[in-house]
C-alpha positions in Angstrom: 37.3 -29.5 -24.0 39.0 -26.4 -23.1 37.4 -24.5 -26.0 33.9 -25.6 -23.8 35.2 -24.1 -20.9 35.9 -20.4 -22.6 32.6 -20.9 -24.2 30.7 -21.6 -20.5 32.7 -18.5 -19.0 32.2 -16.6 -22.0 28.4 -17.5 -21.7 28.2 -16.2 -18.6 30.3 -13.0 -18.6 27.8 -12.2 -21.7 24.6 -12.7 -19.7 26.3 -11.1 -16.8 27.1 -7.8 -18.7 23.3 -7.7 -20.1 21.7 -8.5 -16.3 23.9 -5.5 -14.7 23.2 -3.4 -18.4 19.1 -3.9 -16.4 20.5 -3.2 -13.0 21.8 0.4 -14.3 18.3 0.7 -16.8 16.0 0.2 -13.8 18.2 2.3 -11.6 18.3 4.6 -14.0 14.6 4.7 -13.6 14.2 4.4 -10.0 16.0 7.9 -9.7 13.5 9.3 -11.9 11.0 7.9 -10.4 12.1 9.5 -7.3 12.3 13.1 -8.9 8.7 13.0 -10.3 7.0 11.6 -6.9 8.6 14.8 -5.4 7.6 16.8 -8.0 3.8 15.8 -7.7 4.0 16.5 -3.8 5.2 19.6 -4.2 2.2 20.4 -7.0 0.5 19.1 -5.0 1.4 21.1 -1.8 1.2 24.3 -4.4 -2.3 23.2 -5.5 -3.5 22.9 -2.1 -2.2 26.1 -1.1 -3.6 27.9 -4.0 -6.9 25.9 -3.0 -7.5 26.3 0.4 -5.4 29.5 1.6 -6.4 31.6 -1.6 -9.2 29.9 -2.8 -7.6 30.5 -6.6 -8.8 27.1 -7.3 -11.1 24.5 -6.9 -10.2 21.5 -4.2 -10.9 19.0 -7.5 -7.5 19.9 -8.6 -5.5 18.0 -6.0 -7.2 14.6 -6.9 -5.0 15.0 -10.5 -1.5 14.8 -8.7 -3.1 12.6 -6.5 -4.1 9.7 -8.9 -0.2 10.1 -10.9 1.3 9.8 -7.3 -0.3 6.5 -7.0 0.4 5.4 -10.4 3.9 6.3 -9.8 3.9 4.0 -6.3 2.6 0.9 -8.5 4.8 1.8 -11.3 7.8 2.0 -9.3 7.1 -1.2 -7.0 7.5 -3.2 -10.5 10.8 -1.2 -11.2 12.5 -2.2 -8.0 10.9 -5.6 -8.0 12.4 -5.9 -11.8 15.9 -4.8 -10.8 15.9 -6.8 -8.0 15.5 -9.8 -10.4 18.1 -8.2 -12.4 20.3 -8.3 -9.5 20.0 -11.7 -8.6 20.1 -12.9 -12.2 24.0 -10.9 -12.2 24.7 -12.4 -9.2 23.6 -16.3 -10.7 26.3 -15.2 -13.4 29.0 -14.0 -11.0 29.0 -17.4 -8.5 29.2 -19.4 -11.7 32.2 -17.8 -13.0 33.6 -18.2 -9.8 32.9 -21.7 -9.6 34.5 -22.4 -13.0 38.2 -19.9 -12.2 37.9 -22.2 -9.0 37.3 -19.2 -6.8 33.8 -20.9 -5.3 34.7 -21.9 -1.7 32.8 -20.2 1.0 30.4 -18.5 -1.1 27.4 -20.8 -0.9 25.2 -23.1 1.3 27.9 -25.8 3.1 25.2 -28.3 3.9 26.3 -28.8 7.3 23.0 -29.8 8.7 23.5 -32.4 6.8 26.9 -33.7 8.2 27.0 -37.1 10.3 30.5 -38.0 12.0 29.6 -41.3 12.1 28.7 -41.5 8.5 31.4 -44.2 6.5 32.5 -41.3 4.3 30.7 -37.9 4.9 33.5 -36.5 7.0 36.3 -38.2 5.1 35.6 -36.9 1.9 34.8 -33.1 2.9 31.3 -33.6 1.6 30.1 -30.9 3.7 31.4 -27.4 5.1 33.1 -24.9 3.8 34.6 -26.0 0.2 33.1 -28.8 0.2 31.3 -31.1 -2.5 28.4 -30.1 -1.5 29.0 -26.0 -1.9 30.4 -27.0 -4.9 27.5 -28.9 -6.1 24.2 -26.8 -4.5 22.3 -24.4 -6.7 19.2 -26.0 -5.2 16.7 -23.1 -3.9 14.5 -24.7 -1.4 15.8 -27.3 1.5 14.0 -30.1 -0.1 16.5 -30.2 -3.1 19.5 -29.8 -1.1 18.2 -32.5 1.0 18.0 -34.8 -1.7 20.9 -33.9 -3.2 22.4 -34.9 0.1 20.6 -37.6 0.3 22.2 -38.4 -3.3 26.0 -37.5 -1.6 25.6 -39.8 0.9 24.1 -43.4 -0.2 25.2 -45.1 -3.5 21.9 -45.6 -5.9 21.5 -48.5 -8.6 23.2 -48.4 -12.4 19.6 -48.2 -13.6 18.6 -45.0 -11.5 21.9 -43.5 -12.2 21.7 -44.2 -16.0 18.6 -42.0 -16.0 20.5 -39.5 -14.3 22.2 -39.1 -17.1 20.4 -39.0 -19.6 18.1 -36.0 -17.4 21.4 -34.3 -16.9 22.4 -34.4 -20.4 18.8 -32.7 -21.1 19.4 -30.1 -18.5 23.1 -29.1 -19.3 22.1 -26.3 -21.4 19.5 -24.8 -20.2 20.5 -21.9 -18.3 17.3 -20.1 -19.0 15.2 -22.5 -16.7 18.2 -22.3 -14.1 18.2 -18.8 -14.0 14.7 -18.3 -13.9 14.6 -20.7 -10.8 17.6 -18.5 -8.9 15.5 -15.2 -9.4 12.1 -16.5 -8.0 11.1 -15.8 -4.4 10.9 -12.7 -2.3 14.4 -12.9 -1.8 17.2 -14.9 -2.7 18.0 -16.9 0.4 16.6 -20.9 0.2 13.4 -21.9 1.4 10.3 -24.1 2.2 10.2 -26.0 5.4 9.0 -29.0 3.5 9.1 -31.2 7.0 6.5 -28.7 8.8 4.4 -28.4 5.6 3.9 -32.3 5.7 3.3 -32.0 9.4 0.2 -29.8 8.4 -1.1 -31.0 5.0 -0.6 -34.8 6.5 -2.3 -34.1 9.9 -6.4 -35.6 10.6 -8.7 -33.8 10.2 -9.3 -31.7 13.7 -12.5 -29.5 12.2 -15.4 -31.8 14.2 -18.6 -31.9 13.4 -18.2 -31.8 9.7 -21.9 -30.1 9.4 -20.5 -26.9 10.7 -19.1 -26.3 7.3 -22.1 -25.8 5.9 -24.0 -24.1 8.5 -21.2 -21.4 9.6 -21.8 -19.5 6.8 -25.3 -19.9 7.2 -25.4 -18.4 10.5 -23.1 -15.7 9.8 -25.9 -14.6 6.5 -28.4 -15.1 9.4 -26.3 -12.7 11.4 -25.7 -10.1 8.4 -29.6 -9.8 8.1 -30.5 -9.3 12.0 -28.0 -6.7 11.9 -29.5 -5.2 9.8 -33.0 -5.8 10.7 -31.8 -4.2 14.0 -30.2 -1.3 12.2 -33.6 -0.6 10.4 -36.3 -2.1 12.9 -34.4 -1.5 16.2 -35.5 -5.3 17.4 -31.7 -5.9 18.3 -32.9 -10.1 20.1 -32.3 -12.3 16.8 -29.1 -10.5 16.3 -28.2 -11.1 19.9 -29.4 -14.9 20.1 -27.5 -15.3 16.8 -24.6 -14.1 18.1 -24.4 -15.9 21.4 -25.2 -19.6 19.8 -22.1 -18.8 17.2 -20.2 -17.8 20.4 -21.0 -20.8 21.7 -19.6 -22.5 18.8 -16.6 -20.6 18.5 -15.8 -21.0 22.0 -16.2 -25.0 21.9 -13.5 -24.9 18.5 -11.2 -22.4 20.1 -8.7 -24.4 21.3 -8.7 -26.5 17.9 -8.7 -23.2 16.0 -5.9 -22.0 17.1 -3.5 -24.8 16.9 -5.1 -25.2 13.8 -4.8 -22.1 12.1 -1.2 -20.2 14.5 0.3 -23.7 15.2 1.8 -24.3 11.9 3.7 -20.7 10.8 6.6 -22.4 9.7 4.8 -24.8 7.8 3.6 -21.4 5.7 6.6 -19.6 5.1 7.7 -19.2 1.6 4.5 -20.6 -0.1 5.0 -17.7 -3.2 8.8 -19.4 -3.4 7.2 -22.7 -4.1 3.9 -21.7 -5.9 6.6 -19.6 -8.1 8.8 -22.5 -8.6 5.8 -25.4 -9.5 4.9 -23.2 -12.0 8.0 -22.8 -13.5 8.7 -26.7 -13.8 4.9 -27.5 -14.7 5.3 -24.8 -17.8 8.8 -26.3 -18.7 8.9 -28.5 -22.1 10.8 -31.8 -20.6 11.8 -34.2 -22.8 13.6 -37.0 -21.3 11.4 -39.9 -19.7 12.3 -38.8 -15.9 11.3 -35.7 -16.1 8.0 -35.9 -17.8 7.1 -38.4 -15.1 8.8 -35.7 -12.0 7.0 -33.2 -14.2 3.6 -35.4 -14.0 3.9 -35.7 -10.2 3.4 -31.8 -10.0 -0.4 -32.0 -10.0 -3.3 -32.3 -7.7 -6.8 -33.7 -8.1 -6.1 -32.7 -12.1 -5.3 -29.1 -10.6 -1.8 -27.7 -11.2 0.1 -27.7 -8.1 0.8 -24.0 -8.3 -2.7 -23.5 -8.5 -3.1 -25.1 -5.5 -0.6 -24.1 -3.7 -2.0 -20.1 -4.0 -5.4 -21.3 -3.5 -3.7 -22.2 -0.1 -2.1 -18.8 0.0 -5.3 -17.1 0.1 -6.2 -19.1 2.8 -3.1 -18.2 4.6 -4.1 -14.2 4.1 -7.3 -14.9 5.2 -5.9 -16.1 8.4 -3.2 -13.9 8.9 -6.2 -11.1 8.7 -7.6 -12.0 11.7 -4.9 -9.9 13.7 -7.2 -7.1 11.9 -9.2 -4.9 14.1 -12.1 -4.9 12.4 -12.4 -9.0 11.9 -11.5 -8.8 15.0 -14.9 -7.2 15.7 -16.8 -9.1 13.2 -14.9 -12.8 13.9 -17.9 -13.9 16.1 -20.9 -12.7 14.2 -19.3 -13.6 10.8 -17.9 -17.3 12.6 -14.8 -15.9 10.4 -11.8 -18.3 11.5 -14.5 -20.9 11.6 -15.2 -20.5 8.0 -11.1 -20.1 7.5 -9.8 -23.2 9.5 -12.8 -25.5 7.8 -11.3 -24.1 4.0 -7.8 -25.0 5.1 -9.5 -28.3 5.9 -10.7 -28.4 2.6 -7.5 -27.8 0.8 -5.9 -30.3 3.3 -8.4 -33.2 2.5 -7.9 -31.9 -1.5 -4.3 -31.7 -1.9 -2.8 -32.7 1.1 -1.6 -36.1 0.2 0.3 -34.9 -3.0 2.1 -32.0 -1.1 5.1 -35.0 -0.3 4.8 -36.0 -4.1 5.9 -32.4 -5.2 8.0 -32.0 -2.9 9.9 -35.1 -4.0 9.6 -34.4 -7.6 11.3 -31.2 -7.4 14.0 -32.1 -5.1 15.1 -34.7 -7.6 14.4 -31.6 -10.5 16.6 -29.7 -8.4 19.2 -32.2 -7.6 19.5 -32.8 -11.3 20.0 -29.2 -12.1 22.6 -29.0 -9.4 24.4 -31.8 -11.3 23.5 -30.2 -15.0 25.0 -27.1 -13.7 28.4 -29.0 -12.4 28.2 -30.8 -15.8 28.0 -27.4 -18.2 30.7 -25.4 -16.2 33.1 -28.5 -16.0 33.1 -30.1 -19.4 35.8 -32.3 -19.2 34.2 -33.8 -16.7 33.1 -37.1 -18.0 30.3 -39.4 -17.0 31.6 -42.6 -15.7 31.0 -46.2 -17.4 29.5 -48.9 -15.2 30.8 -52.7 -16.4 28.6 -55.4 -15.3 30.3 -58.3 -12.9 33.4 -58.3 -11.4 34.8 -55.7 -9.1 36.7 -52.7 -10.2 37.6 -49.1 -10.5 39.4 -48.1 -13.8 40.3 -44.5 -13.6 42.4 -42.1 -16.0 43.7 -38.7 -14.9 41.6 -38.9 -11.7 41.7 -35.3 -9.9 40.3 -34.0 -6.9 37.3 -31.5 -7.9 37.5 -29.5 -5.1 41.1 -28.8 -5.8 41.7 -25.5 -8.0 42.6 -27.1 -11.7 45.7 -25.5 -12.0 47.1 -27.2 -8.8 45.7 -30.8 -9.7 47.8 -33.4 -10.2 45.5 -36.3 -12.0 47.0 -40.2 -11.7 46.1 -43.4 -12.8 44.5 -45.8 -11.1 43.0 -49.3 -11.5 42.0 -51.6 -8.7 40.3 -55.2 -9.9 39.8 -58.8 -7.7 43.6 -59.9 -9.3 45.0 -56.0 -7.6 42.3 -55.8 -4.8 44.3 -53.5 -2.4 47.3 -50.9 -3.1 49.8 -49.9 -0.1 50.2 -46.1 -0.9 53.5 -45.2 1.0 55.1 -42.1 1.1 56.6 -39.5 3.5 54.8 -37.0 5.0 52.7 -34.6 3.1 53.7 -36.5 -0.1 49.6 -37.1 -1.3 48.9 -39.9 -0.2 45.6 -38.8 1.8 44.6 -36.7 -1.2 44.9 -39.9 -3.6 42.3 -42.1 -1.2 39.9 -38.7 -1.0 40.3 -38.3 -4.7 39.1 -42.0 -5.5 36.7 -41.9 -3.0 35.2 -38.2 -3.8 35.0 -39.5 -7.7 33.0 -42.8 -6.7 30.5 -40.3 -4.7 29.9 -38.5 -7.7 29.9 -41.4 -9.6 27.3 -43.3 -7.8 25.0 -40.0 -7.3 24.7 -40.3 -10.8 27.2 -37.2 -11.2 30.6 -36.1 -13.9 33.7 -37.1 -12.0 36.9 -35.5 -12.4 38.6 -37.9 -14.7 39.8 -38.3 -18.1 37.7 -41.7 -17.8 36.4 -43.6 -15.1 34.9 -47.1 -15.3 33.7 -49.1 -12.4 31.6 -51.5 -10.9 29.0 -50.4 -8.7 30.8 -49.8 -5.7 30.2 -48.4 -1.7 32.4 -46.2 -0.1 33.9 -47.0 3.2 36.4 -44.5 4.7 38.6 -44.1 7.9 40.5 -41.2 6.7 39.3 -38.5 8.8 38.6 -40.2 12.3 39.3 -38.3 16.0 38.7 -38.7 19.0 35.6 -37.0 20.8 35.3 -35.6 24.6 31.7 -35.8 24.5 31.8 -39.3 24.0 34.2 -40.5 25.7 36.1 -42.4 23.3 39.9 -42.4 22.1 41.3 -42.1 18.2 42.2 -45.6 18.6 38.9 -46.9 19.6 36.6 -44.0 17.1 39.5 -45.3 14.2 38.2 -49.1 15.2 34.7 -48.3 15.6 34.6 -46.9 12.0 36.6 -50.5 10.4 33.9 -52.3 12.0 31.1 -50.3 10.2 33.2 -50.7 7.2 33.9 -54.6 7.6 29.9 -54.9 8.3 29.2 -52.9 4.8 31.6 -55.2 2.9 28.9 -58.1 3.8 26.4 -56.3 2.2 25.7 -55.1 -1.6 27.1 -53.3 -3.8 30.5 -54.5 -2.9 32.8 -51.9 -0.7 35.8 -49.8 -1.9 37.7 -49.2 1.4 39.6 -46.3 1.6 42.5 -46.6 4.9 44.4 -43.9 6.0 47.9 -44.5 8.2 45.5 -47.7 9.9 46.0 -48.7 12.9 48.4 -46.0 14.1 47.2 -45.8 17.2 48.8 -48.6 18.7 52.1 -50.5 18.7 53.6 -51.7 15.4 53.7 -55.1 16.5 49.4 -55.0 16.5 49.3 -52.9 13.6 51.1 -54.8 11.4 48.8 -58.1 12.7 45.8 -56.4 13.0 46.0 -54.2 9.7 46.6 -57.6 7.6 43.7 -59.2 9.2 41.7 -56.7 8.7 42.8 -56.5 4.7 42.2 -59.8 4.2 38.6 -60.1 6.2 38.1 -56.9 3.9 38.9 -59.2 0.5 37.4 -62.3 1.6 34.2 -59.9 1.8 34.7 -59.3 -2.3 36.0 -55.5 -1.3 38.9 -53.6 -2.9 40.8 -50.5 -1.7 43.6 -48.3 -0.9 45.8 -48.4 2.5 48.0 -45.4 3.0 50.9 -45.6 5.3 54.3 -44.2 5.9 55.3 -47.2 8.1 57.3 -49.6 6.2 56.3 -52.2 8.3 53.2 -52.6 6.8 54.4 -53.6 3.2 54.9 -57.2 5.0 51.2 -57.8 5.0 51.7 -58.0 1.0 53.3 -61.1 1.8 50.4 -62.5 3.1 47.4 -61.7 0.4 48.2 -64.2 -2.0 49.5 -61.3 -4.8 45.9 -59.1 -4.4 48.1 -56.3 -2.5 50.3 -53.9 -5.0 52.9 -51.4 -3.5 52.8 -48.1 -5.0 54.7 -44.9 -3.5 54.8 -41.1 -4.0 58.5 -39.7 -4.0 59.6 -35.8 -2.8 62.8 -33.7 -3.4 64.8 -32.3 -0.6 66.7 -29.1 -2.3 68.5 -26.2 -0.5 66.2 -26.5 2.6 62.8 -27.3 0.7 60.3 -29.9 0.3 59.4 -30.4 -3.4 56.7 -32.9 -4.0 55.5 -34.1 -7.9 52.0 -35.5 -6.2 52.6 -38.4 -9.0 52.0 -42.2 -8.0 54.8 -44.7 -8.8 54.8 -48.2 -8.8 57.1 -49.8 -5.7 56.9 -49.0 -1.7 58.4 -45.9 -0.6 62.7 -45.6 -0.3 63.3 -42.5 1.9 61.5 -40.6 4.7 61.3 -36.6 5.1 60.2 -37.0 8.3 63.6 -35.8 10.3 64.5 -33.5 6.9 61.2 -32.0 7.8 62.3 -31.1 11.8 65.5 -30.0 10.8 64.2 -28.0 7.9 61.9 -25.8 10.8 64.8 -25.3 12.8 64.4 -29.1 15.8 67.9 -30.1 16.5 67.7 -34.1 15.6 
């Protein structure tokens, strides 16, 4: 596999050097461009001098320089637009080199709207924030495909859905044209569509009441047209001026509708070239796999490509923004313009309104599976997992942590089944043993998203995460470690009851009270956890604990991590070992920082 990996970065650096070879060809260009305009103003300046101030010429000469300067102004706004493109495309090229030398963290969207203390692993796992899974994962380019790829992140989905996944990824992998196309569209690079607000408008009733007017706004404003100019020519100004009051009338009646109508939902309109740009783009790809033909089918409208409709809309949205135009400002009554406006938004509404949350889902997912199809192509010894049907288990081989740079990964084995149900991780401080439970637990995210894990092989049973890893207290409401740490086991013991069966994931448990009630409390809570047909891992660095084995009936297995203490330094291998935990570091550690002990 590590021949795929030079061929990915070698893929990249290859379309990166031809991207910035366009960058310098359109600069290039650009410069040019630049000399000539300045050029043709100053002919143009001589022209008019030799024109006007020594009449050596005739006036008709100045329309030459004229008409290239303006040729030059369209020509040039398609040079910067296409080096702009170029630049983007180089930048696509550069963040996915850097997510493959493991150089990615904070240089893409953390997803921390999208982050939920309470949530039974969010927080635990480092799904979102700065180097987390979710910058890791995100090439989406509008918020409704990094919502669903949250949405994917944070809820496990069937062996059927995610088997689909697969095969969609395994379509996508390669195809970097349609993933660079999709970075470079937009007016800019940042992400965008407000998908929430555009539902908000499409899905609203209808507020244009009585339907008739319609038809007889543009009726009356032909009626007005042709008293104008019967005025103009006849000077008999009263049908023009009865006209015009009856459609002020109307206009005044509708004005309050009109404008919530047509100013009330600006958000809802931002970035409609982003998505027009981006339905096209999917509509015109050749998909081959079942699930996308059937995303790809859900792109349309009243047998009208959603792109189409979607700048049908934009028009719309230009017609209304031009009513901050003085001159329909003049002509809005006689013409009954944003009358005529609002009722063709209601058109499009009643047309295509209902199908705007059908594209929107379709290319969330699109864009979801990209995101994992990009993972997939730059990490190529990432494997898909196997799902085994019945039981309860997690099988993993040289499980790693992907957020953790490859060349400081240590990968162990792991395998957790209803005869092995729970393993005590013990170990001194700062030996792993937090990085093992976020390692198994950040694999079975990916692997129930219907993602590559880190692994040399992973094979499960559909599993949920539940995770106390990460829990603190919180001022704002009002609650201890102790009582946030037993808040969260309750959520997980309640998720145990449900399906698909839990993988628990317990960090130091219980450590905020006396040993006496942790030892009790943590093996009740273990075995409620079993009896529940869960598995999982309890870290701990309290001896104590390993007593609790005792009590499980075999189900519990002690495993350890082990440090070296040489010539004043901590030296740790990161490797689990079968057996609890002989020595401590805990007073080494004091000493070696200088605390008399």
């Amino acid at each position: 596999m590590y021949s795929q990996i030079v061929a990915a970065i070698e893929e990249y650096k290859q379309r990166l050097e031809e991207r910035e070879r366009r960058v310098a060809h359109f600069e290039a260009i650009h410069t040019r461009i630049g000399g000539a305009r300045l050029a043709l103003a100053l002919t143009a300046a001589g022209l008019a001098w030799e024109s006007f101030a020594r009449h050596a010429l005739s006036a008709w000469w100045i329309v030459l320089p004229f008409i290239l300067f303006v040729f030059l102004l369209s020509y040039h706004s398609r040079i910067l637009r296409a080096r702009d493109l170029a630049q983007r495309a180089a930048c696509f090229y550069k963040t996915g080199i850097s997510r493959i030398e493991d150089h990615w963290a904070g240089t893409g969207a953390t997803g921390e709207r999208f982050n939920d203390p309470h949530h039974e692993y969010a927080g635990d796992l480092d799904l979102f924030g700065r180097g987390g899974l979710f910058e890791l994962l995100s090439t989406a380019r509008t918020r409704m495909g990094e919502e669903t790829l949250a949405a994917w992140l944070l809820a496990p989905y069937t062996v059927a859905e995610i088997g689909e996944r697969h095969v969609a990824i395994g379509e996508l992998r390669d195809q970097l044209n349609l993933r660079e196309d999709l970075a470079v569209l937009g007016e800019d690079a940042s992400v965008g569509v407000y998908p929430d607000a555009l539902f908000s408008w499409a899905e609203a009733p209808n507020r244009m009441n009585p339907r008739w007017l319609q038809w007889v706004a543009p009726f009356l404003a032909a009626a007005a047209a042709a008293a104008a100019v019967v005025w103009w020519r006849l000077g008999i100004a009263t049908p023009f001026l009865l006209i015009v009051l009856l459609e002020g009338l109307i206009a005044y009646r509708l004005n309050k509708g009109l404008e919530e109508f047509l100013f009330g939902s600006e958000k809802a309109f931002r970035d409609l070239g982003l998505l027009s740009a981006i339905l096209e783009r999917l509509e015109n790809h050749n998909f081959r796999t079942p699930r996308l033909q059937s995303l790809q089918r859900e792109l349309s409208s009243a047998k009208l490509p959603g792109f189409r409709a979607i700048e049908r809309l934009r028009k719309i949205v230009e017609l209304i923004d031009a009513r901050e135009n003085v001159i329909v400002r003049l002509l809005n009554v006689p013409l009954l313009y944003s009358v005529q406006v609002a009722f063709a938004a209601e058109r499009w509404r009643r047309d295509h309104g209902q199908a705007v949350r059908l594209w929107s889902k379709a290319i969330g997912e699109i864009e979801t599976l990209l995101c994992l199809s990009t993972y997939s192509y730059e990490h190529p010894d990432d494997p898909f997992p196997e799902f085994m049907e019945g039981g309860t288990s997690f099988e993993g081989t040289g499980l790693g942590h992907p957020l953790i740079p490859a060349g400081r990964c240590v990968r162990n084995n792991l395998s957790l089944s209803a005869e092995r149900s729970v393993f005590l991780v013990s170990g001194s401080n700062m030996s792993g043993k937090s990085t093992l439970l976020r390692t198994v637990g950040i694999n079975l995210v990916l692997a129930m998203a219907g993602g590559p894990v880190r692994a040399q092989r992973l094979r499960l049973a559909p599993l949920h995460v539940g995770a106390s890893i990460r829990v603190n207290d919180s001022l704002q409401e009002g609650s201890s470690r102790f009582y946030a740490e037993i808040t969260r086991l309750r959520k997980i013991v309640d998720l145990a009851a449900g399906e698909p069966p839990v993988l628990f994931l317990l960090d130091e448990v219980l450590q905020g009270t006396n040993s006496h009630d942790r030892r009790i409390g943590a093996e009740g809570l273990v075995r409620g956890l079993l009896d529940r047909g869960a598995i999982g891992l309890v870290s701990t660095h309290d001896l104590a604990l390993a007593e609790i084995g005792n009590a499980l009936n075999g189900h519990l297995c002690n495993v350890h991590f082990q440090e070296d203490f040489k010539d004043g330094k901590m030296h740790f291998d990161y490797k689990l070992q079968e057996g609890m935990v002989t020595k401590s570091n805990g007073l080494a550690l004091m000493r070696s920082i200088g605390l008399e002990v």
